[in-house]
C-alpha positions as CSV (number, residue, x, y, z in Angstrom):
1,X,-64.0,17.2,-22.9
2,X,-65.2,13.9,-22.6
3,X,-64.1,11.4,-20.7
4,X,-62.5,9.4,-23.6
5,X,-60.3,12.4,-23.9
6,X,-59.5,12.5,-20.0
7,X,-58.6,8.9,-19.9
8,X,-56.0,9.6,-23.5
9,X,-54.5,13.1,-21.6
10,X,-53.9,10.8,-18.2
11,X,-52.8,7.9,-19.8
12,X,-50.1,10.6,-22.0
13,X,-49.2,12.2,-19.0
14,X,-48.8,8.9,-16.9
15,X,-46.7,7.4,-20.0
16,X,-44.4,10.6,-20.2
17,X,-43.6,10.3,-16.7
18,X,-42.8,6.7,-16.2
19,X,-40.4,7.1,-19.5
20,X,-38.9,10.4,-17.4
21,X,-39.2,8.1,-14.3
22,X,-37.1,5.6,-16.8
23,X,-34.9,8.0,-17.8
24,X,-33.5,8.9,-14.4
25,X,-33.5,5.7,-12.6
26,X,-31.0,4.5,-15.9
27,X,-29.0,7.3,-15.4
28,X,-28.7,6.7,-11.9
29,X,-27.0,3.0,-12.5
30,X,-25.0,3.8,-15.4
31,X,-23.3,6.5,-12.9
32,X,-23.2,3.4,-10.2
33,X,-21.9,1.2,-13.0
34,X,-19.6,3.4,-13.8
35,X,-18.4,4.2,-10.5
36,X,-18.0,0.3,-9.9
37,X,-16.3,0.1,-13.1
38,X,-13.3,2.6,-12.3
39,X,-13.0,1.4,-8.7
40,X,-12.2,-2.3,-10.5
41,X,-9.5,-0.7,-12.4
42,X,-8.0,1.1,-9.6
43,X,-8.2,-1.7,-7.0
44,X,-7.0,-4.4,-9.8
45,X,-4.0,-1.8,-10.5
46,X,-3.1,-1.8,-6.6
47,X,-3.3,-5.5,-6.3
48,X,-0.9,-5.8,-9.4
49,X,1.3,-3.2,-7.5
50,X,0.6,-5.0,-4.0
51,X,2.0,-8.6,-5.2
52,X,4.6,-7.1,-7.1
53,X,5.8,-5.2,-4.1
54,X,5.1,-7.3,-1.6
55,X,7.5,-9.8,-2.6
56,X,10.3,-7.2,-1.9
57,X,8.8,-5.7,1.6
58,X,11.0,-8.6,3.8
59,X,14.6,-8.5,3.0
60,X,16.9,-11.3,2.5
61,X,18.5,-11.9,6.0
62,X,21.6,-12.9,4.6
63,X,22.0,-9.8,3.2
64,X,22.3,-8.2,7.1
65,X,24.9,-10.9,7.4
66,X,26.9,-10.3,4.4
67,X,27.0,-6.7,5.2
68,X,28.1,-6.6,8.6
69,X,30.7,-9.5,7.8
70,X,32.4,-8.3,4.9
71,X,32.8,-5.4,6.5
72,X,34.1,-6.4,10.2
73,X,36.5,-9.0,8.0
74,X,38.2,-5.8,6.1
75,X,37.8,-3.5,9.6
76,X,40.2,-5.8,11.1
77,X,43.0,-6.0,8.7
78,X,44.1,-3.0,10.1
79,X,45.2,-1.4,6.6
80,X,43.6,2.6,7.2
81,X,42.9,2.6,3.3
82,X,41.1,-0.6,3.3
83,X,38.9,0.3,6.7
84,X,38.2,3.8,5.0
85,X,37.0,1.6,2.1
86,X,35.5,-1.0,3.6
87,X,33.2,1.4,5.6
88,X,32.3,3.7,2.5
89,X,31.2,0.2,1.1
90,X,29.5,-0.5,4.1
91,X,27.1,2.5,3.7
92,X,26.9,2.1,0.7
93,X,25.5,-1.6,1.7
94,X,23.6,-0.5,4.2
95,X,21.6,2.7,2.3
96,X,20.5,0.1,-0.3
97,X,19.2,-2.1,2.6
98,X,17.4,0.3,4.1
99,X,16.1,1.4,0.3
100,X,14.8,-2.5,-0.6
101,X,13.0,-2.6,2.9
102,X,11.4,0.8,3.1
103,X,10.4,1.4,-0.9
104,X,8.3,-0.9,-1.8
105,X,5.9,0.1,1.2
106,X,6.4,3.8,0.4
107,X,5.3,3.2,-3.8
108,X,2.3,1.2,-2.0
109,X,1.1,3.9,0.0
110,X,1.6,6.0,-2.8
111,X,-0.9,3.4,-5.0
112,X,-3.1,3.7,-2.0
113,X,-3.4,7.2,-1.7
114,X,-5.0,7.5,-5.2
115,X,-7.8,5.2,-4.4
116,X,-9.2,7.4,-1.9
117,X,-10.3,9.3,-4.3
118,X,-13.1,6.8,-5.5
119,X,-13.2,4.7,-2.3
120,X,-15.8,4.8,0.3
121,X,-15.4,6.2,3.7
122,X,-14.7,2.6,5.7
123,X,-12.0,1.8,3.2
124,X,-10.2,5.1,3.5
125,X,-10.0,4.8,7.4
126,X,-8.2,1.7,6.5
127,X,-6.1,3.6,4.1
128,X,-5.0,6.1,6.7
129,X,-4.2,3.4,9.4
130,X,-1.7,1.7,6.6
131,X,-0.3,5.2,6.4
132,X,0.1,5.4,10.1
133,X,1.9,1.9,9.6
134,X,4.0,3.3,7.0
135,X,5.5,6.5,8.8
136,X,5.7,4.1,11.8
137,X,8.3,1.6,10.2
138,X,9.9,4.7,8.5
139,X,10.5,5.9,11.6
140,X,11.4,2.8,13.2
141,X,14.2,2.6,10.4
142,X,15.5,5.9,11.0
143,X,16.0,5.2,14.6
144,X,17.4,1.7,14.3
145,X,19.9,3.8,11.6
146,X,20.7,6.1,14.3
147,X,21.5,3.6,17.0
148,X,24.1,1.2,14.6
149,X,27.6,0.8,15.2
150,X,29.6,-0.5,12.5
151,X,32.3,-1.5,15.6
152,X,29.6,-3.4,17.2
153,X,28.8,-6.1,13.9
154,X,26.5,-8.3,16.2
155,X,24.4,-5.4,17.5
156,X,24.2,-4.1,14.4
157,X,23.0,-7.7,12.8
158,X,20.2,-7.8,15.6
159,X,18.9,-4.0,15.2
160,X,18.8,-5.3,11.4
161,X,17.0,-8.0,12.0
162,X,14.5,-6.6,14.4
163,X,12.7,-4.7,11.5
164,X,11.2,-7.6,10.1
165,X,10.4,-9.5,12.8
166,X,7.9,-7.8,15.1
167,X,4.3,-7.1,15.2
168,X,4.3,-4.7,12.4
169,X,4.7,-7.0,9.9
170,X,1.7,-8.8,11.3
171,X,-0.4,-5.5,11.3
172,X,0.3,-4.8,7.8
173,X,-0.6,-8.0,6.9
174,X,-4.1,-8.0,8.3
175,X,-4.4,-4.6,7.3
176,X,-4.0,-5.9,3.4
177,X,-6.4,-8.5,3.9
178,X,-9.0,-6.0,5.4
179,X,-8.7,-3.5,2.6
180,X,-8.9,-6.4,-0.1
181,X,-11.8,-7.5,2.0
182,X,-13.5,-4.1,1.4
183,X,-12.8,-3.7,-1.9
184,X,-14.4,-6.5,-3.0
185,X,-17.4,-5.4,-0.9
186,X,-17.6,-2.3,-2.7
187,X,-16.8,-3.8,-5.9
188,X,-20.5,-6.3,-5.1
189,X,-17.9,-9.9,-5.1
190,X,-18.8,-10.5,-1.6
């Protein structure tokens, strides 16, 4: 062989494995791309989900108000048939309270928990300490349920109230911003 023939086989062989070298490396960011591509989706589905919830998470305090009252004024009519009623209304009332303040966090854990499937591994730590959150006010609703008494309409107002006014609320608010914060990190905005 000469060594006009050398330099043509190296040259073929050098040309064949940059285009395999090509080959790879494309494949390689189409599967990033991809990746990147269906985490947008799923995050911009859980931000649509997030504002439309979020605007439901703190109830209407009025609502505690207009529970307790209608059902103290009907408690003290003394009628038997109108207390009965009254307090079936009351629970009524007071289930669908405790629905509009604990659902919309349930659904967005829900939304949450399908994104750890294509999040990273910072991102899901932050999924699991909103889920901590979430059992945490679940929790603190059952055991605010457990201590009302529908004789006692101001203690019942303040054990209410005390669900949306406390650190929480404050936790899962920062807690939003950090896992908005990550995914645009893992989305490249930031």
């Amino acid at each position: 062989m000469e060594n006009k023939d050398i330099w043509l086989v190296l040259i073929g062989i050098a040309g064949w494995s940059w285009g395999i070298f090509q080959f790879f490396l494309k494949r390689k960011y189409q599967k990033k791309d991809k990746l990147t591509d269906k985490r947008f989706e799923a995050y911009t589905a859980y931000m649509k989900k997030s504002d439309e919830l979020m605007t439901n998470v703190r109830t209407n305090p009025d609502m505690v108000y207009g529970i307790s009252s209608d059902f103290m004024s009907a408690a003290l009519s003394g009628d038997e048939d109108r207390v009965n009623d009254a307090l079936l209304e009351f629970n009524n009332k007071l289930l669908g309270f405790v629905k509009k303040a604990s659902e919309p966090l349930m659904i967005l854990k829900q939304e949450l928990n399908s994104l750890r499937i294509i999040c990273s591994k910072e991102l899901t730590k932050k999924i699991e300490d909103f889920d901590e959150l979430a059992v945490d006010f679940n929790n603190q609703i059952q055991k605010t349920l457990s201590k009302i008494n529908p004789n006692d309409a101001n203690k019942m107002t303040r054990e209410l109230e005390t669900l949306g006014h406390n650190e929480r609320w404050q936790k899962f608010k920062y807690l939003n911003k950090e896992i908005i914060d990550l995914m645009r990190k893992e989305l490249g905005s930031d």
